[in-house]
C-alpha positions in Angstrom: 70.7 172.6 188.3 67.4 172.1 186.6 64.4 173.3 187.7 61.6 172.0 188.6 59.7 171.9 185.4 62.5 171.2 183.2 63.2 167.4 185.5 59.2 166.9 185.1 59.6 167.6 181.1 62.7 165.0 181.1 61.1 162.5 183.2 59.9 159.3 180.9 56.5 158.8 182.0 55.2 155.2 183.5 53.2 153.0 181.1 49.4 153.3 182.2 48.9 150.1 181.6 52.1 148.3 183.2 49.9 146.5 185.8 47.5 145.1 183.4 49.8 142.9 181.2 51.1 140.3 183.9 47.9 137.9 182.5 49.3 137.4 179.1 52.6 136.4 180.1 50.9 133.6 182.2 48.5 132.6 179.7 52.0 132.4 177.2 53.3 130.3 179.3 50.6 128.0 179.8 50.4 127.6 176.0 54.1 126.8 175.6 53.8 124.2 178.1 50.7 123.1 176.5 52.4 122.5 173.2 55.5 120.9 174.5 53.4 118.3 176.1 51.2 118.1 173.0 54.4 116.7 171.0 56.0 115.0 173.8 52.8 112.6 173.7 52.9 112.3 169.8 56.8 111.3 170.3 55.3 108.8 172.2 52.7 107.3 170.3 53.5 103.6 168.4 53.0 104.6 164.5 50.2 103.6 162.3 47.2 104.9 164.2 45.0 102.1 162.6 47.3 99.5 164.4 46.5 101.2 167.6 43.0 101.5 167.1 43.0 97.5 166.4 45.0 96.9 169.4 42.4 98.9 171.4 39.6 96.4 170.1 41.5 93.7 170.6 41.7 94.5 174.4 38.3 95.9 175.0 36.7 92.8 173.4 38.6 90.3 175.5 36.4 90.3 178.8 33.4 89.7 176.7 35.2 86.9 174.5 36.5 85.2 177.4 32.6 84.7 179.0 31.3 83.2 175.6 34.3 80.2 175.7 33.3 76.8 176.4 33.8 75.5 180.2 35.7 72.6 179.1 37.7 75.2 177.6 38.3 77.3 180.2 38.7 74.4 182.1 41.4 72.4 179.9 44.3 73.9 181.9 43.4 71.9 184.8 43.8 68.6 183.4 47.2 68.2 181.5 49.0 67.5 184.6 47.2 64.2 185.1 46.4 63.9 181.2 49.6 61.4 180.7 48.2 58.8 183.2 45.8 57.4 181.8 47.4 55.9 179.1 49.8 54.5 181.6 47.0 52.5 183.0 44.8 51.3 179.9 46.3 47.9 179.3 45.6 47.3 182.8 42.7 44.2 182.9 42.0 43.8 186.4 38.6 41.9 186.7 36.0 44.6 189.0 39.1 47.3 188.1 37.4 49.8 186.2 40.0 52.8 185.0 39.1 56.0 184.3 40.4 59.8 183.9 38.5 62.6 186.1 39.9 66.0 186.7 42.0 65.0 189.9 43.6 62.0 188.2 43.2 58.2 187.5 40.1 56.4 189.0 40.6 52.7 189.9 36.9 51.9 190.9 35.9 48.7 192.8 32.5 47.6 193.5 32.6 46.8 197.2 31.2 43.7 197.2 34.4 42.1 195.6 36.1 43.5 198.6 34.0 43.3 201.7 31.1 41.4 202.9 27.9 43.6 203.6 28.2 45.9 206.7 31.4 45.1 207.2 35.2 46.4 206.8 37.3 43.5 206.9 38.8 42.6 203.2 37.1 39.0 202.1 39.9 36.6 200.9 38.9 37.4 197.0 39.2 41.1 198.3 43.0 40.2 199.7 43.5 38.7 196.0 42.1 41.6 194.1 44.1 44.6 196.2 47.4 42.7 195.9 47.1 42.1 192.3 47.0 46.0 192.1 50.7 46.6 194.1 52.2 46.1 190.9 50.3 48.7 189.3 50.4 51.5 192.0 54.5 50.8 193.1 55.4 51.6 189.3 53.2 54.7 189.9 55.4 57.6 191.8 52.5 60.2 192.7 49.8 60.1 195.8 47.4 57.7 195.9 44.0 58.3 197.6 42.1 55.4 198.9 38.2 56.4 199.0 35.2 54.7 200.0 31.8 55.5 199.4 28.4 53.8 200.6 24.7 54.1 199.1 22.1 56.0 201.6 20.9 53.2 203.3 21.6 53.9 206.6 23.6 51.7 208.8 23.6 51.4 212.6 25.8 49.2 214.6 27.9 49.4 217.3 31.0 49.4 215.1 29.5 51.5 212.7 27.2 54.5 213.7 27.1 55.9 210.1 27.7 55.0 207.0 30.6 57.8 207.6 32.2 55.3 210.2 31.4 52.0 207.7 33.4 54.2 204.1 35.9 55.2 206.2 36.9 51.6 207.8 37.0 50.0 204.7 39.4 53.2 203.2 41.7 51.9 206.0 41.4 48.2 205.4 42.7 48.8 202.0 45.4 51.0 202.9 47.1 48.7 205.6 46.7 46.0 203.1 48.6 47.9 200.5 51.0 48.6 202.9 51.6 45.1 204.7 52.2 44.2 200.9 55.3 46.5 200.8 53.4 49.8 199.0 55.2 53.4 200.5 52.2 54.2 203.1 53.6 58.1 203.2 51.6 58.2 199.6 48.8 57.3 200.8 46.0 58.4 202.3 42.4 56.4 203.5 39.5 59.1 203.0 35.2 57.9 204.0 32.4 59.8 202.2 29.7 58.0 203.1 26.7 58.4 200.8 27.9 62.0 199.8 29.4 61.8 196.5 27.0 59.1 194.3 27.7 57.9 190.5 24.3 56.5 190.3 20.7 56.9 191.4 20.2 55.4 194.8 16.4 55.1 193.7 17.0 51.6 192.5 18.9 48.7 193.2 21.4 48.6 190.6 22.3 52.3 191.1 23.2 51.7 195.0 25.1 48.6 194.1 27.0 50.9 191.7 27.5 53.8 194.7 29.4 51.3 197.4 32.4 51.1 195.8 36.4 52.1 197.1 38.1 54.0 194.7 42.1 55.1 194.2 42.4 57.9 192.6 46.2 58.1 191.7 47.4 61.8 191.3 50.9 63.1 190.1 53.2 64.6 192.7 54.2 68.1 193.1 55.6 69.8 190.8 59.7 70.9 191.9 61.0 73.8 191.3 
Protein backbone atom coordinates (compact mmCIF):
# COMPACT_ATOMS: atom_id res chain seq x y z
CA UNK A 1 0.00 0.00 0.00
CA UNK A 2 1.21 3.46 -0.77
CA UNK A 3 1.44 6.03 1.45
CA UNK A 4 0.07 8.96 1.70
CA UNK A 5 2.59 11.10 -0.04
CA UNK A 6 3.47 8.72 -2.60
CA UNK A 7 -0.83 8.65 -3.93
CA UNK A 8 -0.51 12.70 -3.72
CA UNK A 9 2.87 12.53 -5.98
CA UNK A 10 0.87 10.02 -8.48
CA UNK A 11 -2.21 11.92 -8.55
CA UNK A 12 -2.58 14.00 -12.06
CA UNK A 13 -3.39 17.35 -10.90
CA UNK A 14 -6.80 19.25 -12.23
CA UNK A 15 -6.31 21.90 -14.97
CA UNK A 16 -6.68 25.35 -13.16
CA UNK A 17 -8.37 26.61 -15.71
CA UNK A 18 -10.98 23.78 -16.66
CA UNK A 19 -13.87 26.00 -15.75
CA UNK A 20 -12.85 28.87 -17.83
CA UNK A 21 -12.90 27.36 -21.40
CA UNK A 22 -16.74 26.42 -21.71
CA UNK A 23 -17.07 30.13 -23.63
CA UNK A 24 -14.99 29.25 -26.55
CA UNK A 25 -16.59 26.08 -27.37
CA UNK A 26 -19.92 28.17 -27.58
CA UNK A 27 -18.47 30.97 -29.41
CA UNK A 28 -17.07 27.85 -32.06
CA UNK A 29 -20.19 26.79 -32.41
CA UNK A 30 -21.82 29.92 -33.08
CA UNK A 31 -19.19 30.54 -35.86
CA UNK A 32 -19.72 27.17 -37.51
CA UNK A 33 -23.33 27.80 -37.59
CA UNK A 34 -22.64 31.13 -38.78
CA UNK A 35 -20.76 29.96 -41.84
CA UNK A 36 -22.99 27.14 -42.84
CA UNK A 37 -25.79 29.63 -43.10
CA UNK A 38 -23.39 32.13 -44.83
CA UNK A 39 -23.06 29.50 -47.82
CA UNK A 40 -26.39 28.04 -47.57
CA UNK A 41 -27.72 31.63 -48.70
CA UNK A 42 -25.03 31.97 -51.42
CA UNK A 43 -26.38 28.36 -52.76
CA UNK A 44 -29.34 30.14 -52.94
CA UNK A 45 -28.69 33.18 -54.67
CA UNK A 46 -29.82 33.36 -58.75
CA UNK A 47 -26.24 34.02 -60.53
CA UNK A 48 -25.00 37.17 -62.04
CA UNK A 49 -25.34 39.61 -59.23
CA UNK A 50 -25.86 42.55 -61.74
CA UNK A 51 -29.07 40.68 -62.99
CA UNK A 52 -30.24 40.82 -59.47
CA UNK A 53 -29.51 44.17 -58.79
CA UNK A 54 -31.53 45.15 -62.09
CA UNK A 55 -34.36 43.00 -60.97
CA UNK A 56 -34.32 44.96 -57.61
CA UNK A 57 -34.81 48.30 -59.72
CA UNK A 58 -37.08 47.03 -61.71
CA UNK A 59 -39.44 46.24 -58.63
CA UNK A 60 -38.71 49.20 -56.47
CA UNK A 61 -39.48 51.61 -59.42
CA UNK A 62 -42.78 50.06 -60.27
CA UNK A 63 -45.08 51.93 -57.50
CA UNK A 64 -43.73 55.12 -58.71
CA UNK A 65 -44.08 54.19 -62.60
CA UNK A 66 -47.40 53.07 -62.13
CA UNK A 67 -48.73 56.79 -60.59
CA UNK A 68 -47.03 58.71 -63.62
CA UNK A 69 -49.33 56.41 -66.37
CA UNK A 70 -52.06 58.02 -68.13
CA UNK A 71 -55.71 57.47 -66.64
CA UNK A 72 -57.05 56.41 -69.86
CA UNK A 73 -54.35 54.04 -69.42
CA UNK A 74 -54.96 52.77 -66.34
CA UNK A 75 -58.28 52.81 -67.31
CA UNK A 76 -58.14 50.84 -70.72
CA UNK A 77 -58.90 47.51 -69.01
CA UNK A 78 -62.34 48.48 -68.30
CA UNK A 79 -63.48 48.96 -71.66
CA UNK A 80 -62.59 45.91 -73.96
CA UNK A 81 -65.55 44.00 -72.83
CA UNK A 82 -67.91 46.43 -74.45
CA UNK A 83 -65.18 47.69 -77.12
CA UNK A 84 -66.75 45.16 -79.91
CA UNK A 85 -70.21 46.82 -79.73
CA UNK A 86 -69.88 49.56 -81.17
CA UNK A 87 -69.04 48.62 -84.39
CA UNK A 88 -72.00 46.34 -84.34
CA UNK A 89 -74.09 49.37 -84.15
CA UNK A 90 -72.44 52.01 -86.59
CA UNK A 91 -74.40 51.40 -89.72
CA UNK A 92 -77.37 51.83 -87.66
CA UNK A 93 -79.27 55.37 -89.17
CA UNK A 94 -82.09 55.75 -87.07
CA UNK A 95 -83.31 59.50 -87.40
CA UNK A 96 -83.00 61.20 -83.41
CA UNK A 97 -80.82 57.68 -82.74
CA UNK A 98 -77.57 58.95 -81.86
CA UNK A 99 -74.96 55.89 -81.07
CA UNK A 100 -72.20 56.17 -78.97
CA UNK A 101 -69.43 54.15 -76.84
CA UNK A 102 -69.08 55.17 -73.00
CA UNK A 103 -67.40 53.04 -70.44
CA UNK A 104 -70.58 50.94 -69.58
CA UNK A 105 -71.43 50.09 -73.22
CA UNK A 106 -73.40 51.37 -76.24
CA UNK A 107 -75.45 54.68 -75.83
CA UNK A 108 -78.63 54.91 -78.00
CA UNK A 109 -79.65 58.60 -77.09
CA UNK A 110 -83.15 60.04 -77.91
CA UNK A 111 -84.08 63.50 -77.46
CA UNK A 112 -87.40 63.30 -75.65
CA UNK A 113 -89.35 65.30 -77.53
CA UNK A 114 -89.51 62.67 -80.41
CA UNK A 115 -90.92 60.46 -77.77
CA UNK A 116 -93.17 62.20 -75.51
CA UNK A 117 -95.18 65.39 -75.35
CA UNK A 118 -93.92 67.92 -72.56
CA UNK A 119 -94.68 66.80 -68.97
CA UNK A 120 -95.88 63.85 -69.90
CA UNK A 121 -95.04 59.92 -70.12
CA UNK A 122 -97.11 58.51 -72.59
CA UNK A 123 -95.10 57.54 -75.98
CA UNK A 124 -96.63 60.14 -78.95
CA UNK A 125 -97.49 58.04 -82.10
CA UNK A 126 -94.02 59.16 -83.84
CA UNK A 127 -92.50 57.96 -80.48
CA UNK A 128 -94.43 54.37 -81.00
CA UNK A 129 -92.69 54.49 -84.64
CA UNK A 130 -89.23 55.43 -83.50
CA UNK A 131 -89.02 52.65 -80.36
CA UNK A 132 -90.28 49.85 -82.72
CA UNK A 133 -88.00 50.63 -85.46
CA UNK A 134 -85.26 49.90 -82.78
CA UNK A 135 -86.66 45.99 -81.85
CA UNK A 136 -84.63 44.97 -84.63
CA UNK A 137 -81.61 46.34 -83.48
CA UNK A 138 -81.79 45.40 -79.62
CA UNK A 139 -83.38 41.50 -80.36
CA UNK A 140 -80.09 40.77 -82.45
CA UNK A 141 -78.30 42.18 -79.41
CA UNK A 142 -77.94 39.24 -76.54
CA UNK A 143 -76.62 41.47 -73.44
CA UNK A 144 -78.81 43.79 -70.88
CA UNK A 145 -80.33 46.61 -72.01
CA UNK A 146 -80.95 49.69 -69.69
CA UNK A 147 -83.61 52.02 -70.45
CA UNK A 148 -82.77 55.61 -68.83
CA UNK A 149 -84.38 58.72 -68.69
CA UNK A 150 -83.21 61.98 -67.77
CA UNK A 151 -84.97 65.52 -67.36
CA UNK A 152 -83.31 69.16 -67.38
CA UNK A 153 -83.74 71.04 -63.75
CA UNK A 154 -86.78 72.69 -64.45
CA UNK A 155 -88.85 71.55 -61.85
CA UNK A 156 -92.05 69.81 -62.39
CA UNK A 157 -95.07 69.58 -60.11
CA UNK A 158 -98.21 67.70 -60.87
CA UNK A 159 -100.30 65.41 -59.37
CA UNK A 160 -98.85 62.54 -61.53
CA UNK A 161 -95.58 63.78 -61.26
CA UNK A 162 -94.19 65.30 -57.97
CA UNK A 163 -90.52 65.43 -59.39
CA UNK A 164 -88.84 65.32 -62.19
CA UNK A 165 -87.65 61.84 -60.38
CA UNK A 166 -91.44 60.54 -60.84
CA UNK A 167 -91.64 62.27 -64.69
CA UNK A 168 -87.67 60.26 -65.89
CA UNK A 169 -88.74 57.43 -64.39
CA UNK A 170 -92.41 57.03 -66.12
CA UNK A 171 -91.20 57.60 -69.29
CA UNK A 172 -88.09 54.67 -68.55
CA UNK A 173 -91.25 52.46 -68.20
CA UNK A 174 -93.21 53.63 -71.09
CA UNK A 175 -90.38 52.57 -73.21
CA UNK A 176 -89.83 49.35 -71.70
CA UNK A 177 -93.48 47.93 -71.97
CA UNK A 178 -93.38 49.13 -75.37
CA UNK A 179 -90.36 47.14 -76.18
CA UNK A 180 -91.84 44.41 -74.58
CA UNK A 181 -95.50 44.41 -76.07
CA UNK A 182 -93.32 44.43 -79.38
CA UNK A 183 -91.99 40.87 -78.51
CA UNK A 184 -88.26 42.20 -76.90
CA UNK A 185 -87.16 39.56 -73.74
CA UNK A 186 -88.35 42.02 -70.74
CA UNK A 187 -85.90 39.87 -68.20
CA UNK A 188 -83.02 42.05 -70.10
CA UNK A 189 -84.35 44.85 -69.30
CA UNK A 190 -84.48 47.24 -66.94
CA UNK A 191 -86.43 51.08 -66.72
CA UNK A 192 -84.10 53.38 -64.51
CA UNK A 193 -85.27 57.65 -63.76
CA UNK A 194 -82.52 60.14 -62.97
CA UNK A 195 -84.13 63.14 -63.08
CA UNK A 196 -81.94 66.09 -63.59
CA UNK A 197 -78.80 64.30 -61.98
CA UNK A 198 -76.67 63.17 -64.70
CA UNK A 199 -76.70 66.33 -67.50
CA UNK A 200 -74.68 66.23 -71.00
CA UNK A 201 -75.17 69.89 -71.44
CA UNK A 202 -75.46 73.22 -69.61
CA UNK A 203 -78.98 73.68 -68.26
CA UNK A 204 -78.07 77.59 -68.42
CA UNK A 205 -79.53 77.80 -71.82
CA UNK A 206 -82.16 76.55 -73.89
CA UNK A 207 -80.48 74.38 -76.24
CA UNK A 208 -78.42 72.65 -73.41
CA UNK A 209 -81.77 71.52 -71.51
CA UNK A 210 -83.33 70.48 -74.69
CA UNK A 211 -80.21 68.37 -75.06
CA UNK A 212 -80.55 66.94 -71.11
CA UNK A 213 -84.34 65.41 -71.58
CA UNK A 214 -83.43 62.69 -73.42
CA UNK A 215 -84.15 58.47 -72.73
CA UNK A 216 -81.13 56.62 -73.35
CA UNK A 217 -80.36 52.56 -73.81
CA UNK A 218 -77.36 51.76 -72.92
CA UNK A 219 -76.84 48.08 -74.19
CA UNK A 220 -74.14 46.15 -72.12
CA UNK A 221 -72.66 42.63 -72.78
CA UNK A 222 -73.80 39.84 -70.48
CA UNK A 223 -71.87 38.10 -67.91
CA UNK A 224 -69.07 36.52 -68.56
CA UNK A 225 -69.51 32.26 -67.94
CA UNK A 226 -67.23 30.38 -66.51
Amino acid sequence: MLDRDTRHTLEAPLPKDSGDDGWMTSYLDVLTLLLTLFVLLLSLAPPGGNDAGSQASVVEASPGAIADLPLASLAAGIEPRHSGLKPRFEGVSIPGVDVSQGREGVTLRINDNLLFDSGRAQLTGQGRDLVESLVEVLSAFDGQVSIEGHTDNVPIATSRFPSNWELSAARAIAVVRHLDSQGLEVDRMRAVGYADTQPIASNATAQGRAANRRVELVLRQPPIQE
